[in-house]
C-alpha distance (Angstrom), angle and dihedral (degrees) to the residues before:
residue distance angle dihedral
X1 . . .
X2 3.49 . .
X3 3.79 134.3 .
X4 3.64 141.6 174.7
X5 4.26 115.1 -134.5
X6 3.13 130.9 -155.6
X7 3.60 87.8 28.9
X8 4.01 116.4 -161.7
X9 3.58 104.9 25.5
X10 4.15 134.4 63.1
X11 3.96 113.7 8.2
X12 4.05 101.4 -7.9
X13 3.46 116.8 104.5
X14 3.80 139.4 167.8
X15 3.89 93.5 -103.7
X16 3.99 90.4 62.6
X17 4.04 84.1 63.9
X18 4.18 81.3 62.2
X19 3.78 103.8 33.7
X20 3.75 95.8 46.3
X21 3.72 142.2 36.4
X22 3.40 106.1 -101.3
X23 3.82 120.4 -178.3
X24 4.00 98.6 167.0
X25 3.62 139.3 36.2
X26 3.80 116.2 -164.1
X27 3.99 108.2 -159.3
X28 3.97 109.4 -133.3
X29 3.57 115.4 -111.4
X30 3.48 95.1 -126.7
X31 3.47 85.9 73.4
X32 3.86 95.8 48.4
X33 3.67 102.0 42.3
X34 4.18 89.8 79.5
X35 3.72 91.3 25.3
X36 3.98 91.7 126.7
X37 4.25 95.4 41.2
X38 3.74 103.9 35.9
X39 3.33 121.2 69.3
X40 3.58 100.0 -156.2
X41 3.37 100.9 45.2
X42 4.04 85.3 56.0
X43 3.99 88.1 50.8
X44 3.78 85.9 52.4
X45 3.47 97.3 55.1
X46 3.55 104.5 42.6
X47 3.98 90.4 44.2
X48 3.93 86.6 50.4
X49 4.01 88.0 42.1
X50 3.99 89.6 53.8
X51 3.72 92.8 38.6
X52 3.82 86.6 64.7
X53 3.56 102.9 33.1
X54 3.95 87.5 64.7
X55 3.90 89.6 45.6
X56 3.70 89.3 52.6
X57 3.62 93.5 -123.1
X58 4.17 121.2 149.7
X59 3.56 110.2 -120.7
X60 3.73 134.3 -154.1
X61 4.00 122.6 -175.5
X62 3.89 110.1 -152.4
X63 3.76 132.0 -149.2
X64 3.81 96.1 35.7
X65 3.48 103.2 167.4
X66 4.38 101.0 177.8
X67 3.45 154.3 27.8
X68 3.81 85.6 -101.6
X69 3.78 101.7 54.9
X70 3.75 88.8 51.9
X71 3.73 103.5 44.1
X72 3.77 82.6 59.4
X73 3.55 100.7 41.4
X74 4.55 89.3 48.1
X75 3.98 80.5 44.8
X76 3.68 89.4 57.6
X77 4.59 94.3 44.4
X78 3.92 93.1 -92.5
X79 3.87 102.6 132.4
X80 3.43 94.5 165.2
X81 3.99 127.2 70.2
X82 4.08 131.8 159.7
X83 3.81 118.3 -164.9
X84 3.72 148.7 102.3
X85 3.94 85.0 -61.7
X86 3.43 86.8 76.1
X87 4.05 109.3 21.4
X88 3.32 143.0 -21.7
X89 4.01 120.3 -123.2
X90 3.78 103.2 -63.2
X91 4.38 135.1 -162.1
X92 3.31 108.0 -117.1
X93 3.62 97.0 -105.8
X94 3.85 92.6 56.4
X95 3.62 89.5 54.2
X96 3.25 98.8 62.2
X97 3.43 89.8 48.7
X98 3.70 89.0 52.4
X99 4.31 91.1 43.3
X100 3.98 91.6 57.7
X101 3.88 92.9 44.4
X102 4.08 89.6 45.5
X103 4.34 89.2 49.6
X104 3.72 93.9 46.8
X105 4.00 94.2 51.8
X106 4.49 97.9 -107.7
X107 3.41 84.9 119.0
């Protein structure tokens, strides 16, 4: 699969959802991290959230940091989040650690 990150800011741009095959659009945390007090970062992300939804693309929103941010953003057809809600960075061996404890339900 292929996906662009960081999605809204620096070098992506709506053309690469044409010229490429894109299967997953991470939303930029810069864009999540005032989600709940800025209105125009929440206009952003539920514009980019719809934008993707009709082009049947998966979409992730990183740096979710609460409960909060994600209600709104699973509210809005974002299943899929990455952030210090649900880990910090991890080595390798700690994520697999983490990986077997998140599939059988200790997490």
């Amino acid at each position: 699969f292929m996906a662009i990150d960081d999605f809204g800011v620096g070098y992506s741009c709506l053309g690469h959802l044409k010229r490429f095959k894109i299967d997953k659009l991470k939303i930029d945390q810069g864009f999540v991290r005032e989600l709940l007090s800025d209105v125009d970062d929440r206009a952003i992300v539920t514009t980019i959230i719809s934008m993707a939804k009709h082009l049947r693309l998966e979409i992730v929103a990183e740096g979710v940091e609460t409960q909060e941010q994600r209600k709104f953003l699973m509210e809005q057809g974002c299943e899929l989040v990455q952030g210090y809600l649900i880990s910090r960075p991890l080595p390798a061996a700690e994520f697999v650690a983490f990986w077997r404890a998140w599939q059988n339900g200790s997490r």
